[in-house]
N, C-alpha and C positions, 0 to 999 in steps of 0.2 A: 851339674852346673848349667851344660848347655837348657835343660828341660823347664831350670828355672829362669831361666833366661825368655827363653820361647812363650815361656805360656806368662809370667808378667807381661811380657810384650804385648802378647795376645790380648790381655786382659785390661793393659793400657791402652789401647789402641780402641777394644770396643766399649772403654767406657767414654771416649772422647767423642765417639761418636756413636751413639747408642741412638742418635734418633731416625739413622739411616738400616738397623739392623733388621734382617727378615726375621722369622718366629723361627726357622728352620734352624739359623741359626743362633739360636742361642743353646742349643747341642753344643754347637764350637766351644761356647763360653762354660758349658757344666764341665765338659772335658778337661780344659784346661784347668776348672777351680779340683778337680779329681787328682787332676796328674798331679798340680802343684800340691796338693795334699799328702801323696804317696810321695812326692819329693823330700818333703819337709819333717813327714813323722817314722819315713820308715828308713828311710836311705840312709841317715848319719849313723843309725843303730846297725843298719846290713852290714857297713860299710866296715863299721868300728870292728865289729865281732867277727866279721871274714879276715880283718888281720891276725887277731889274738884266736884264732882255728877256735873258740866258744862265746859262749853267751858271757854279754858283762856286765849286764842291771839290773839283772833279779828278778823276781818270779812276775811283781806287780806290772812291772816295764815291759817283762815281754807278755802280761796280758793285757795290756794297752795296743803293742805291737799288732796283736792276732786282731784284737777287734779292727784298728784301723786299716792292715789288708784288707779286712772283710769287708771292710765299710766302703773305703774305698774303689775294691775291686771292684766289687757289685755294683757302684755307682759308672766306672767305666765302663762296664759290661751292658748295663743293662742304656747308657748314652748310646755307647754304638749300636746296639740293637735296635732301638729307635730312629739312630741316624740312617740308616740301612736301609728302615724301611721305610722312611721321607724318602730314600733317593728312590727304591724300588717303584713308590705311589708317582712321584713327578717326571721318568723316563718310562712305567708302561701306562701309566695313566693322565698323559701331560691336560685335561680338560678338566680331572677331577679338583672340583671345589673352585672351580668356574664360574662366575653369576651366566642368568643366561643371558644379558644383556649385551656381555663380553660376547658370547658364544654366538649370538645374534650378528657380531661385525667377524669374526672367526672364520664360522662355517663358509659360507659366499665366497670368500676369497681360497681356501683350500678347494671347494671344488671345481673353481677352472684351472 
């Protein structure tokens, strides 16, 4: 409940104001369309079947089931991995993808 809560919100939030969003993040934004995915196709089936101690839809459902962890998964897997390494590139690399023109009013002032 809270996770669909969160990430509509999320997802409210940056379509109201999509014209201020960085490229970095719209990582934020696949995240939240993942999570809310895994929220919506696997949770009520976890949920159901961890009362009743088995499975309770049948072979096709739960091959619907596996594809969508996979799908899912990988897609947040492979978001944070990319987020990771935007932060990695903009705290050891903060000039990288700089114009020089920038770099031009930059430098002058860091070296006094």
């Amino acid at each position: 409940m809270c996770s669909l809560f969160g990430n509509s919100t999320l997802l409210y939030v940056s379509y109201k104001k999509k014209h201020l969003l960085k490229p970095a993040e719209f990582f934020i934004i696949n995240q939240a369309i993942s999570d809310m995915g895994l929220t919506l196709s696997l949770y009520p089936m976890a949920i159901t079947s961890s009362i009743y101690h088995r499975w309770l839809f049948g072979k096709t459902a739960c091959l619907i089931y596996a594809f969508c962890g996979m799908l899912f998964g990988v897609c947040s897997l492979t978001t944070l991995t990319l987020l990771s390494m935007v932060c990695f590139v903009k705290v050891c690399y903060p000039l990288y993808g700089k114009s020089s023109k920038s770099l031009a009013l930059v430098l002058p002032m860091e070296l006094t």
